[in-house]
ROZAVEX-955241 format. One record per atom (N, C-alpha, C, O): residue in one letter; x, y, z. Coordinates in steps of 0.001 Angstrom, whole numbers, padded with zeros to 6 digits, always signed. Example, Ala and Ser with C-alpha at 12.3 -4.5 7.8 and 13.67 -1.06 7.14 Angstrom:
REM residues 2
A+013190-005690+007800
A+012300-004500+007800
A+013200-003300+007800
A+014236-003319+008465
S+012850-002250+007080
S+013670-001060+007140
S+012900+000030+007870
S+013409+001138+008039
END
This chain:
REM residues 276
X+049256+102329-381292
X+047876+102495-381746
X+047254+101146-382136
X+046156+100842-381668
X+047914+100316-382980
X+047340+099116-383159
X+047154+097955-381906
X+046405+096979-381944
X+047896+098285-380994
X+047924+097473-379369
X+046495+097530-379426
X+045656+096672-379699
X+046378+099180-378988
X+044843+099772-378346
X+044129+098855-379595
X+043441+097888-379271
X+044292+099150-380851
X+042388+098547-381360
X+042532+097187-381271
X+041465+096602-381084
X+043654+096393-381356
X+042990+095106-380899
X+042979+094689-379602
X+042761+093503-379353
X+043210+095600-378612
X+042801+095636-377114
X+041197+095679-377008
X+040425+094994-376337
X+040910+097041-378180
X+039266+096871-378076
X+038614+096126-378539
X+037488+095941-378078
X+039217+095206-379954
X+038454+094169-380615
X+037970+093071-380005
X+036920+092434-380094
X+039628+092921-378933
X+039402+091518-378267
X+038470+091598-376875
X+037903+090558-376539
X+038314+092666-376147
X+037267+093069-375565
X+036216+093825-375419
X+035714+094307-374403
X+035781+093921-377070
X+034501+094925-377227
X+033136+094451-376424
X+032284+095280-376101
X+033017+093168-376158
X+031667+092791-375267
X+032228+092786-374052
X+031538+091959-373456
X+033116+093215-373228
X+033429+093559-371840
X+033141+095046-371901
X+032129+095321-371256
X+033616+095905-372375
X+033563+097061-372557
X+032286+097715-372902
X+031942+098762-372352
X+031491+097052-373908
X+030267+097714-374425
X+029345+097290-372816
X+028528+098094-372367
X+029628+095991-372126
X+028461+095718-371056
X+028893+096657-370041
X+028091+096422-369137
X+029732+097657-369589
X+030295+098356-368573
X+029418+099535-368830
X+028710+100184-368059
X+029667+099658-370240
X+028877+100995-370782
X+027548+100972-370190
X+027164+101906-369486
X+026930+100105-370400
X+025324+099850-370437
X+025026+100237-369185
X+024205+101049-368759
X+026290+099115-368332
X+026235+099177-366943
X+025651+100221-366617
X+024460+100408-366370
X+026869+101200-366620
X+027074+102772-366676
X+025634+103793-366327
X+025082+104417-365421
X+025527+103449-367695
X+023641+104117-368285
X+022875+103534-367531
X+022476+104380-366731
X+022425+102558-367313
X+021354+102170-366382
X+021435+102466-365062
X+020398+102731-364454
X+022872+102470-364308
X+023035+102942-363233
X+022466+104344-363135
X+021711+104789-362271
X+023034+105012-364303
X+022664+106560-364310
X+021150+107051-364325
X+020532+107980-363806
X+020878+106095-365082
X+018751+106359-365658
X+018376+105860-364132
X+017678+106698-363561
X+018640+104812-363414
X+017967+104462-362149
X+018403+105598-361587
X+017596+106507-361782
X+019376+105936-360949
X+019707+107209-360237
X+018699+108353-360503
X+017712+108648-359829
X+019079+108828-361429
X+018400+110275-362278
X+016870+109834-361779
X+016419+110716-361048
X+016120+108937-361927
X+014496+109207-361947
X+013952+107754-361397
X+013227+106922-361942
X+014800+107782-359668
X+014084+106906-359026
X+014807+107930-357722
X+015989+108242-357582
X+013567+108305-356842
X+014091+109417-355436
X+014715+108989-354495
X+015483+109515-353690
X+014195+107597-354692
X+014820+106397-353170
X+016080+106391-353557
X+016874+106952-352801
X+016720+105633-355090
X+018254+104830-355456
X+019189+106615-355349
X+020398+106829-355260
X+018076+107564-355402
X+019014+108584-355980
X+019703+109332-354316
X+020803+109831-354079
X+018603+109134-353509
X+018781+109465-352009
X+020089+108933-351690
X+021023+109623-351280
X+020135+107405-351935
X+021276+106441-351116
X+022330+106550-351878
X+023458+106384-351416
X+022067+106900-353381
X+023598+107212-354000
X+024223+108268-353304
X+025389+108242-352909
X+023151+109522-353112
X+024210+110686-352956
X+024420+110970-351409
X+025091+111876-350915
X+023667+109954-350737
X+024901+109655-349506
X+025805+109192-349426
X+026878+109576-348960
X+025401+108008-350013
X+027364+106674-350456
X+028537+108201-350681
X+029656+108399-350207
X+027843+108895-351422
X+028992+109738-352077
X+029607+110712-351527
X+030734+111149-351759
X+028295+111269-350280
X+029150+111812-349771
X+030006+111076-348470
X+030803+111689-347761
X+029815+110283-348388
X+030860+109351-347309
X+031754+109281-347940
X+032794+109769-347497
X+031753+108672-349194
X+032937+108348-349746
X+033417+109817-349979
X+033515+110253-348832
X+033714+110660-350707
X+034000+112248-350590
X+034559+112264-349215
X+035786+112363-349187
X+033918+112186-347995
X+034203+112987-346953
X+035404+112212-346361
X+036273+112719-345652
X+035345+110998-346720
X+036423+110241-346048
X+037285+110350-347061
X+038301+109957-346486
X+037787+110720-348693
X+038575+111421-349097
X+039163+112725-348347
X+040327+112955-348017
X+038165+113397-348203
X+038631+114726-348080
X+039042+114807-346090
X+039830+115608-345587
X+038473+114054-345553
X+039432+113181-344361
X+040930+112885-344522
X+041624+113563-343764
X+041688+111930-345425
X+042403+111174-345641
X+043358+112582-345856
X+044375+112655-345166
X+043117+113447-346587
X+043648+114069-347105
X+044184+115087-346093
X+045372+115370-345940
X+042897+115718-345265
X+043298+116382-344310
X+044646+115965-342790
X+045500+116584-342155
X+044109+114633-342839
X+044952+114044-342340
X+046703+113654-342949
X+047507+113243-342113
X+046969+113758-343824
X+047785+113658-344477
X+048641+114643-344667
X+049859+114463-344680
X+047955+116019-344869
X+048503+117183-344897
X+049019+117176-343018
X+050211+117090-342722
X+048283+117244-342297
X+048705+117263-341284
X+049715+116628-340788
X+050546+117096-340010
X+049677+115597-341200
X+051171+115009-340876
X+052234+114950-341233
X+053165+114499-340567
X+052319+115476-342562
X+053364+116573-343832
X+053842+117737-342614
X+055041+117787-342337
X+053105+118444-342071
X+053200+119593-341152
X+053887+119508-339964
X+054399+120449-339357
X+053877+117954-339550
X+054148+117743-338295
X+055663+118318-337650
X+055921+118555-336470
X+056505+118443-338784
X+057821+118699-338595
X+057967+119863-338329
X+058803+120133-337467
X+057273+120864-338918
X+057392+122155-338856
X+056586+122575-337443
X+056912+123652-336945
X+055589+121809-336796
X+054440+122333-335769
X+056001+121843-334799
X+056671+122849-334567
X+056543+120735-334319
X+057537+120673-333686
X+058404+121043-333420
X+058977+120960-332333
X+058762+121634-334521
X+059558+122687-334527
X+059695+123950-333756
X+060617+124473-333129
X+057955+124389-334124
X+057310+125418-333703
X+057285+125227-332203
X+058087+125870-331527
X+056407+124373-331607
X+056819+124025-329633
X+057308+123671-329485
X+057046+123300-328340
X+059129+122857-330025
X+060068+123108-329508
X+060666+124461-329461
X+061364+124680-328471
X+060524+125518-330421
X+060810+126964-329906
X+060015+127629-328883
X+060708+128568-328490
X+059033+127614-328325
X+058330+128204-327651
X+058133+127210-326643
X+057511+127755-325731
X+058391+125865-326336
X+058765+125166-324455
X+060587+125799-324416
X+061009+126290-323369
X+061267+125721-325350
X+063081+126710-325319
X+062824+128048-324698
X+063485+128656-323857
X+061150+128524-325613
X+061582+129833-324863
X+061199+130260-323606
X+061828+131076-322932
X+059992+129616-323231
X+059541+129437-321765
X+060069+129167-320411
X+059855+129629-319291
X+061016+128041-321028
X+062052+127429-320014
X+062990+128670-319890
X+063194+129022-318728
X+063612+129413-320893
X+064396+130610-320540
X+064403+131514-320016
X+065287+132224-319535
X+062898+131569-320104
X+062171+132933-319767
X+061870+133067-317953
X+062095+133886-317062
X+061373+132020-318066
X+060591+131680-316225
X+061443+132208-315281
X+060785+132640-314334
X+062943+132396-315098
X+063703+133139-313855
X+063449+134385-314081
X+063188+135012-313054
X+063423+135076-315202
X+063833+136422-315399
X+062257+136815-315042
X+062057+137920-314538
X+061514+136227-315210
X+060285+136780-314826
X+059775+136745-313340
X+058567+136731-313103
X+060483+136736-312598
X+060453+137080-311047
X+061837+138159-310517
X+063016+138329-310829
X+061153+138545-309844
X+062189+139748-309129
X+062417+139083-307589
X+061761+139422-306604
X+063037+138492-307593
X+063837+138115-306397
X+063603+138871-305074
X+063103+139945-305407
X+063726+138826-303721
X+063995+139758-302647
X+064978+139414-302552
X+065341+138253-302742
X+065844+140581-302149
X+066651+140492-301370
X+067605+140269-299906
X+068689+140399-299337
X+065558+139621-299832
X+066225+139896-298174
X+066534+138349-297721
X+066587+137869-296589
X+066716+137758-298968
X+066688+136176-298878
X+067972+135746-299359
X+068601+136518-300084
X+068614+134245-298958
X+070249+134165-299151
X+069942+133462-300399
X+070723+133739-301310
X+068756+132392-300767
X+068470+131681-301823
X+067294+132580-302305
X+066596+133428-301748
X+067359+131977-303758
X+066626+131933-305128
X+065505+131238-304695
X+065889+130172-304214
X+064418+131334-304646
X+063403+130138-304874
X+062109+130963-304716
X+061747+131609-303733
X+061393+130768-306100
X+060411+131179-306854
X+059441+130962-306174
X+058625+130332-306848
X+058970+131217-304839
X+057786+131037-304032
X+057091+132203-303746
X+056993+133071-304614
X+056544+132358-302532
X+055558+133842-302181
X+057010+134448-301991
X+056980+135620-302367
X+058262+134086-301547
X+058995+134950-301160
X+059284+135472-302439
X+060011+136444-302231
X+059119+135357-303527
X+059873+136052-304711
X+058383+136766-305690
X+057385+136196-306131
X+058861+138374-305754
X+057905+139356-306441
X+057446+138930-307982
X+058280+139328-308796
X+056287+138193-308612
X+056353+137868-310616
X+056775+139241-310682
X+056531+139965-309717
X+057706+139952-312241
X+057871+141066-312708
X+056961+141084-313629
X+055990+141834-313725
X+057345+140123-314399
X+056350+139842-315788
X+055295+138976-315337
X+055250+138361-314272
X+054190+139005-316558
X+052990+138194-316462
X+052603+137846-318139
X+052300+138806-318848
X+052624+136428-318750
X+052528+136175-320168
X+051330+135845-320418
X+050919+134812-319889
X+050552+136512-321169
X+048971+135939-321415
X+048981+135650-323031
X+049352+136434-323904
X+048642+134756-323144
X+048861+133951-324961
X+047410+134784-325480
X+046496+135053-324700
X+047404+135028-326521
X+046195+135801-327623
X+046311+135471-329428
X+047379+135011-329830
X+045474+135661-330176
X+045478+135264-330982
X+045284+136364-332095
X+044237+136999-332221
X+046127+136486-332697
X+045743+137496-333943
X+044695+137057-335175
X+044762+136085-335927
X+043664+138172-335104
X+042864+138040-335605
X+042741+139091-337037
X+041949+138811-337936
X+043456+140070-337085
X+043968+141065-338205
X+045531+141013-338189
X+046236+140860-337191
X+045857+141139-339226
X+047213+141824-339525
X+047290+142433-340831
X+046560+142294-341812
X+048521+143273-340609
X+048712+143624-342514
X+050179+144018-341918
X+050552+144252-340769
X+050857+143996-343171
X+052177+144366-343334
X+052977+145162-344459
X+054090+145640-344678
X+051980+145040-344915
X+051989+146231-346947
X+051968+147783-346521
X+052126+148615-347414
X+051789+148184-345267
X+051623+149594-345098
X+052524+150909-344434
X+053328+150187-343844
X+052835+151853-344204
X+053449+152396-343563
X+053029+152416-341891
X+053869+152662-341025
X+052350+152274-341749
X+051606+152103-340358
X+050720+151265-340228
X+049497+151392-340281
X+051917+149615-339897
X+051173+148614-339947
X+050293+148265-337927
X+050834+148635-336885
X+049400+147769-337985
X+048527+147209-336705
X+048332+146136-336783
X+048437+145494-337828
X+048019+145715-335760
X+047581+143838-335736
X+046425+143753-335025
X+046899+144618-334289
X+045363+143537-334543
X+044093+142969-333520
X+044214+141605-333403
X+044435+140629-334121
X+043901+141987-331765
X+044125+140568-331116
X+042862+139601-330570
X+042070+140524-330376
X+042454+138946-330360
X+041063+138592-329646
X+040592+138928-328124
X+039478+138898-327600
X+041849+139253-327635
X+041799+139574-326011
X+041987+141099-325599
X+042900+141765-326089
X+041319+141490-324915
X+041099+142875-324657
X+041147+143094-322608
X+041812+142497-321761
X+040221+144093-322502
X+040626+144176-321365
X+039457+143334-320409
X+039605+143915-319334
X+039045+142939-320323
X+038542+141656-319881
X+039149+140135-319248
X+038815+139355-318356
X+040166+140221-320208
X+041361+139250-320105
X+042636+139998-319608
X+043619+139758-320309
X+042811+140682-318769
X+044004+141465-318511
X+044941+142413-318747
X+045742+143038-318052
X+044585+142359-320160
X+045512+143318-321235
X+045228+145093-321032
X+044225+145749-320750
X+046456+145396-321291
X+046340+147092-320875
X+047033+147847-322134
X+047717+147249-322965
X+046778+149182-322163
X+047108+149689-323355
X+048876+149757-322879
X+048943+149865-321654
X+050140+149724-323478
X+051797+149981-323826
X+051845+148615-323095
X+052858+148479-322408
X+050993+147587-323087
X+052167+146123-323167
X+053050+145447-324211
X+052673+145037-325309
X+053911+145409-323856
X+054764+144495-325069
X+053947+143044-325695
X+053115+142253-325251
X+054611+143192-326806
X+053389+141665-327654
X+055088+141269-328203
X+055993+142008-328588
X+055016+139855-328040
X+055775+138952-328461
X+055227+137727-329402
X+054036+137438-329293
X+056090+136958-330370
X+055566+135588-329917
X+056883+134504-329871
X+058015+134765-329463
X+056556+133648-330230
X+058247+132359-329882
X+059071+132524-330894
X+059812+131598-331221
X+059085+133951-331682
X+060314+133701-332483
X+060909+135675-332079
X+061956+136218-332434
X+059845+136214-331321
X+061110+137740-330892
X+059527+138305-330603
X+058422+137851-330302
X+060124+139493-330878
X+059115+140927-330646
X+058670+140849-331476
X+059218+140317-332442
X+057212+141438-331525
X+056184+141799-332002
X+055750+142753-332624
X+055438+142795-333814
X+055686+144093-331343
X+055252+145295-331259
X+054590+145592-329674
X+054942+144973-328670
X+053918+146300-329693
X+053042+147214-328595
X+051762+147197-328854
X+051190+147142-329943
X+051282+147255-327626
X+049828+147250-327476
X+049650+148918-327440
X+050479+149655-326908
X+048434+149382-328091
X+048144+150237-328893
X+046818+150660-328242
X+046869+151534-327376
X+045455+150037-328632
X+044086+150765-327800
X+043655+149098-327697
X+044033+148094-328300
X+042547+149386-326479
X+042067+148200-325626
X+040539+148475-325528
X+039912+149337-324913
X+040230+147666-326172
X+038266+147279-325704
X+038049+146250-324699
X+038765+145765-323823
X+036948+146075-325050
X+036643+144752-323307
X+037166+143244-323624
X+037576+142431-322795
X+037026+143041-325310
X+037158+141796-325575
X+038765+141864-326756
X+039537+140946-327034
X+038775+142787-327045
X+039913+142881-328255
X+041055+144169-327777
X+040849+145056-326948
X+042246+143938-328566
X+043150+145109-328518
X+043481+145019-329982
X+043341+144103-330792
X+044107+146606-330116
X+045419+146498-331585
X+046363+146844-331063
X+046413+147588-330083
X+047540+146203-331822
X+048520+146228-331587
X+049860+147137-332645
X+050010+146965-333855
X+050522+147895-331936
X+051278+149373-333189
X+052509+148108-333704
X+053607+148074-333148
X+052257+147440-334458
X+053345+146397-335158
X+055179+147054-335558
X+055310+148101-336191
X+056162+146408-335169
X+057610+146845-335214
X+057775+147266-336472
X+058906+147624-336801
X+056553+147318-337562
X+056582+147356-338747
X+055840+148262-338940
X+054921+147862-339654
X+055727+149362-338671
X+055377+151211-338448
X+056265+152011-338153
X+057039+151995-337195
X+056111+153056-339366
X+057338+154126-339113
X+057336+154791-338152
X+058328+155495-337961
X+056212+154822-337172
X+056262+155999-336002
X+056300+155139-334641
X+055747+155680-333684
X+057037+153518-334362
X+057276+153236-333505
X+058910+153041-333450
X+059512+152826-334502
X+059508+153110-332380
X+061202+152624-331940
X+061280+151842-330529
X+060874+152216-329429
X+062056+150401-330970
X+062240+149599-329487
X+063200+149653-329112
X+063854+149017-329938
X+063907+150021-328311
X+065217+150062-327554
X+065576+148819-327822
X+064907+147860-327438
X+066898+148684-328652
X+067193+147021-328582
X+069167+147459-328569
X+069640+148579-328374
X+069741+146502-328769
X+071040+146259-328202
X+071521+144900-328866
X+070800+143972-329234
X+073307+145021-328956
X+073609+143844-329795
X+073972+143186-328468
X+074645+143683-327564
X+073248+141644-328522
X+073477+140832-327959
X+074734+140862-327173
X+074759+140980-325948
X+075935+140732-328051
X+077197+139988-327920
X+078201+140999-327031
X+079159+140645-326344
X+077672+142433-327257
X+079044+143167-326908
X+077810+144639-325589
X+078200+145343-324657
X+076474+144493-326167
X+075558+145480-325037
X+074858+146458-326011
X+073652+146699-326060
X+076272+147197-327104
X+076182+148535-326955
X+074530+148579-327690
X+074305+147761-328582
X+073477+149505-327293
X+072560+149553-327194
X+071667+150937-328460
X+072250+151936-328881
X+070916+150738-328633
X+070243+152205-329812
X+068666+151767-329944
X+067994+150919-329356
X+068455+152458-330692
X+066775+152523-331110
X+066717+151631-332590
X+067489+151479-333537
X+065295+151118-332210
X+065493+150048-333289
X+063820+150790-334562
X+062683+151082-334194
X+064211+150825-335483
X+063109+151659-336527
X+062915+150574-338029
X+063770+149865-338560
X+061731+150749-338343
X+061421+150278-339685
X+061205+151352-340797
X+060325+152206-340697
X+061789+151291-341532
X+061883+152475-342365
X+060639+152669-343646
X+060518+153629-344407
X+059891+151558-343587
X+058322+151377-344743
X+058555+150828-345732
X+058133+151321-346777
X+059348+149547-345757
X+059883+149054-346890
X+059669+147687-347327
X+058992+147051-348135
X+060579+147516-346400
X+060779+145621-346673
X+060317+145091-345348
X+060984+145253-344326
X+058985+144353-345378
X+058418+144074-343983
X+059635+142674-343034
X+059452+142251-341892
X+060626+142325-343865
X+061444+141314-343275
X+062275+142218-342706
X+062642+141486-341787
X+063127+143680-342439
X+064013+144375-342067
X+063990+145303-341345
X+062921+145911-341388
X+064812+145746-340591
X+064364+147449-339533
X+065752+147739-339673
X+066680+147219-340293
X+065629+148683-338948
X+067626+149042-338892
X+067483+149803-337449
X+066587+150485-336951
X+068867+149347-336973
X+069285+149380-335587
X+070383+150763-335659
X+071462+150751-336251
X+069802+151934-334896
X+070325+153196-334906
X+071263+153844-333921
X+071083+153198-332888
X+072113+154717-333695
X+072721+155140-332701
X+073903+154572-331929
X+074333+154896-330822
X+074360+153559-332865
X+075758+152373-332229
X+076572+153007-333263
X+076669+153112-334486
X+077285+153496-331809
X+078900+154159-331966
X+079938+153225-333119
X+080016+152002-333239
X+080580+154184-333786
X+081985+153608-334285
X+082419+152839-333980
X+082416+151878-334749
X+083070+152705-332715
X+083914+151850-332239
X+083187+150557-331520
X+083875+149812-330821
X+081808+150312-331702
X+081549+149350-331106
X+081812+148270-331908
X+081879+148754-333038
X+082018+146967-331991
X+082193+145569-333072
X+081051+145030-332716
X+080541+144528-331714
X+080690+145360-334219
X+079565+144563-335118
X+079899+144172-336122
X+080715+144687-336886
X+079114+142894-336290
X+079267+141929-337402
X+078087+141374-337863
X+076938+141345-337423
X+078729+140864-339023
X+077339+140538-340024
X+076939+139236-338951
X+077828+138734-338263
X+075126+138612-338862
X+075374+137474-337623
X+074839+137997-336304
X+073890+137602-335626
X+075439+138691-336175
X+075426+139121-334439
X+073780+139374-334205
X+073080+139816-335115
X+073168+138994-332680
X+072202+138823-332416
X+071790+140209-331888
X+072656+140968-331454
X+070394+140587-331915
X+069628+142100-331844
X+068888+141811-331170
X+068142+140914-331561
X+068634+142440-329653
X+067943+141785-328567
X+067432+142771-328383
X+067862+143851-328790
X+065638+142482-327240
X+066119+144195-326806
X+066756+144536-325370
X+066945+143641-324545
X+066961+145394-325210
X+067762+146018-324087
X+067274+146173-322382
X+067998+146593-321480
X+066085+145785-322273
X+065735+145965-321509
X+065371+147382-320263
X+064887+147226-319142
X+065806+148776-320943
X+065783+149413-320721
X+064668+150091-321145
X+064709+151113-321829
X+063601+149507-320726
X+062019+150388-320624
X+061181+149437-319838
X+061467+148318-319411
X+060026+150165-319737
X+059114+149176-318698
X+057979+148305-319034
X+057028+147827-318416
X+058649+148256-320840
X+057777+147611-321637
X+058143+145803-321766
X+057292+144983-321420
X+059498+145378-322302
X+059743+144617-322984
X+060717+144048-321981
X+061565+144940-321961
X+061122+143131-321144
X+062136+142115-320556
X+063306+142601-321709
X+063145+143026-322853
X+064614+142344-320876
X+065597+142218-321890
X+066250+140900-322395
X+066289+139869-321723
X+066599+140995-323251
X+067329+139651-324335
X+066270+139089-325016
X+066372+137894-325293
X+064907+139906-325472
X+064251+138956-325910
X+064547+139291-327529
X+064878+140387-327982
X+064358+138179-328196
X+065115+138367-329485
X+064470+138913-330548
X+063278+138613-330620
X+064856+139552-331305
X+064732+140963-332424
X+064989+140345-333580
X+063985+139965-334183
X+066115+140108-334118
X+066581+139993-335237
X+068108+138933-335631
X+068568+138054-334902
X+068558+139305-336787
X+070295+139291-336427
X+070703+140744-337637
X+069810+141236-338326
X+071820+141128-337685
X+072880+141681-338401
X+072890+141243-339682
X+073505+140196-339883
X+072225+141919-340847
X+072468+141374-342453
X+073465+142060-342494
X+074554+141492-342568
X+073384+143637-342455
X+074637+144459-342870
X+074861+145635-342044
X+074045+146323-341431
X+076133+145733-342146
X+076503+146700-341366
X+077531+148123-342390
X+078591+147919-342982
X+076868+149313-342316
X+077694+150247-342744
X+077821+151406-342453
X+076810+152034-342140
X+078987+151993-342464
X+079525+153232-342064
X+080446+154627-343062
X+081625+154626-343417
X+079270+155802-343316
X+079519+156510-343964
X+080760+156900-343641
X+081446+156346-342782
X+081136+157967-344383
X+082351+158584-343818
X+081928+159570-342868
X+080824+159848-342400
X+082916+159963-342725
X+082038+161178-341546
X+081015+160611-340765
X+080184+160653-341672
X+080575+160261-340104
X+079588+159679-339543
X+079966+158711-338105
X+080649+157694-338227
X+079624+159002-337231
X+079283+158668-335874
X+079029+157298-335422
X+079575+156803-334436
X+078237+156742-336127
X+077271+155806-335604
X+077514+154602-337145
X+077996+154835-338254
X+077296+154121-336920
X+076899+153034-337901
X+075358+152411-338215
X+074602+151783-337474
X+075255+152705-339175
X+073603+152061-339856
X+073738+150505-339957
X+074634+149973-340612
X+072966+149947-339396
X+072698+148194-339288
X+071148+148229-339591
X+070057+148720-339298
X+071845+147353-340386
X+070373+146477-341476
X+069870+145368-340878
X+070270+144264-341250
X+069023+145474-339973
X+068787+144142-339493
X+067499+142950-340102
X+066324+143288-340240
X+067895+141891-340332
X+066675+140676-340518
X+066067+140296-338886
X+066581+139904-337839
X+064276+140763-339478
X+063618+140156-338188
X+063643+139217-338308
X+063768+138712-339424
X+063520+138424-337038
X+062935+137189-336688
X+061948+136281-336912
X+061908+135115-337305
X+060879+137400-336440
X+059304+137468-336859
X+058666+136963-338003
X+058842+137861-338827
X+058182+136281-338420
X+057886+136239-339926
X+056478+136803-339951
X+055548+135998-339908
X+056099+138746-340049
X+055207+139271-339850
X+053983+138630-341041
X+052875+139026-340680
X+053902+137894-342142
X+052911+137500-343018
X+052718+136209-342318
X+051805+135730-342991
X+053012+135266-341323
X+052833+134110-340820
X+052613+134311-339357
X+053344+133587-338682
X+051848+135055-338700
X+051609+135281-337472
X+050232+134859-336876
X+049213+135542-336975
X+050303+133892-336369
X+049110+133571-335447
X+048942+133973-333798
X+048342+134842-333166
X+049770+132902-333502
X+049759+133387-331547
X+050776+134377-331157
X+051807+134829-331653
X+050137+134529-330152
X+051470+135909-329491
X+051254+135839-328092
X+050350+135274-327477
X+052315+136564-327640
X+052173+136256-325933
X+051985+138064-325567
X+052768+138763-326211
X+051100+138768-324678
X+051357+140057-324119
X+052290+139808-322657
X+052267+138950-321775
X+052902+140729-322849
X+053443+140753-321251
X+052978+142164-320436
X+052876+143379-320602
X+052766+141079-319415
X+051991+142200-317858
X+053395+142730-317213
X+054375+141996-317086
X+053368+143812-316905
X+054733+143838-315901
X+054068+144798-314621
X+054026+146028-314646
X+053501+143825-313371
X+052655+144631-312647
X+053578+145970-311730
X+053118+146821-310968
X+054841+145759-312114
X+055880+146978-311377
X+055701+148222-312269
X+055867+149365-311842
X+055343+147921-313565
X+055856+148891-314054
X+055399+150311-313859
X+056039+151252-314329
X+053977+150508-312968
X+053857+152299-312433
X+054556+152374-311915
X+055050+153500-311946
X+055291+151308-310945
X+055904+152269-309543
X+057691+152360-310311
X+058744+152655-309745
X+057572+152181-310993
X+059754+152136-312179
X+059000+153657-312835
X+059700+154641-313077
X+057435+153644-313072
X+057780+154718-314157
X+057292+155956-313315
X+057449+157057-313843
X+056676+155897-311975
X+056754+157027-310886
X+058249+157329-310351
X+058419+158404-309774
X+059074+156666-310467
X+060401+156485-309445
X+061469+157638-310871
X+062518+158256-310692
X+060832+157543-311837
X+061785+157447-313190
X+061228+159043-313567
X+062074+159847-313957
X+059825+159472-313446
X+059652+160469-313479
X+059875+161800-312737
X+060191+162898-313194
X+059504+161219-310832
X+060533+161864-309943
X+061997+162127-309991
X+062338+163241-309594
X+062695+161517-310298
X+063996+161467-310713
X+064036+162693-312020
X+064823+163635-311919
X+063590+162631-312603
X+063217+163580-314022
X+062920+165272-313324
X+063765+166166-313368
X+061664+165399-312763
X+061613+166193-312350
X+062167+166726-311294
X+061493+167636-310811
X+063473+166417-310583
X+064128+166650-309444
X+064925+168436-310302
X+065683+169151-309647
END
């Protein structure tokens, strides 16, 4: 305390002329229109190139995580691109030209609603049918499944989110096949549980939750989840698996729909077969 007052003693006429400074700056400002015009531009330059600096800054704090982000999604693209052609057969080589049928078709969209607090959660997308999209396409984005496309306008769709009690995706453990219905029970928007896997199949905590590819919605192996827990009543058949999504449904921006232009003639071929 005694530093400070003879800090101020020994510079009370530096200090008192700053003051003055101060005030006169302020009285010219306040009630002259011209000095007051050019101040409160200076200020906002100066402001904006703060609030510049800053933006920029944050952004580059981010950078690790955005890299992150398109290094998962050029990983998953690159993986994806064979499986999304159907080959002929009437050819001895592979090669992705007119000779080979696309199965799939990926159109990127942007979520513009979501919620995840509900029993029957939806998402809206910005792209509708205008842009290609049809009502039961699969919605993905670079970290698994999504959900389903739900109803379609000209410019927008919604989407029935994996996080609604009245949807199930056929999914399958990675490692060993065996395959079941995959359900969210209205709870914990990070979890679903993977249904209908036999006793004897080996599962482990870990193990990867894909889906199965057995519908004419979703490619198979695209990734779901993993294995938190696995348990088995007594008496009981099947084993209940607790699975962690992938997805991080409160952090969802882009998503990919997939086209699969075969899929009337798999689900005419599938219904004949039915009705035989």
């Amino acid at each position: 305390m005694r530093s400070f007052i003879r800090f101020i003693l020994k510079n009370h006429f530096v200090i008192l002329f700053v003051i003055i400074e101060l005030v006169s700056l302020l009285l010219v400002v306040n009630y002259n229109s011209y000095q007051r015009s050019v101040f409160m531009s200076s200020s906002n330059n100066v402001s904006g190139g703060l609030y510049d600096s800053y933006s920029n800054g944050a952004e580059y704090l981010m950078l690790r995580q955005v890299n992150r982000e398109l290094a998962q999604e050029n990983a998953y693209l690159r993986s994806r691109l064979p499986e999304s052609f159907k080959a002929s057969r009437d050819y001895f080589n592979l090669v992705f030209d007119s000779l080979s049928q696309q199965e799939y078709i990926y159109r990127a969209a942007k979520v513009i609603n979501n919620s995840s607090n509900k029993r029957f959660n939806y998402i809206t997308l910005n792209k509708g049918r205008n842009h290609g999209l049809e009502a039961e396409m699969g919605v993905i984005s670079s970290r698994g499944v999504v959900g389903i496309v739900k109803n379609i306008s000209d410019n927008y769709s919604t989407v029935i989110s994996i996080l609604n009690t009245r949807l199930k995706v056929s999914a399958k453990l990675k490692s060993s096949g065996y395959f079941g219905a995959l359900e969210w029970d209205g709870s914990n928007y990070q979890y679903a549980y993977l249904n209908e896997i036999p006793r004897h199949a080996n599962v482990k905590v870990g193990d990867l939750i894909v889906t199965s590819g057995y519908s004419s919605i979703f490619p198979g192996d695209i990734l779901i989840g993993h294995v938190d827990e696995v348990n088995l009543n007594e008496g009981e058949s099947f084993f209940e698996i607790k699975v962690k999504l992938s997805v991080d449904f409160k952090n969802l921006t882009y998503v990919e729909v997939i086209g699969h232009p075969l899929k009337q003639e798999q689900l005419n071929l599938e219904n004949e077969t039915e009705n035989d």
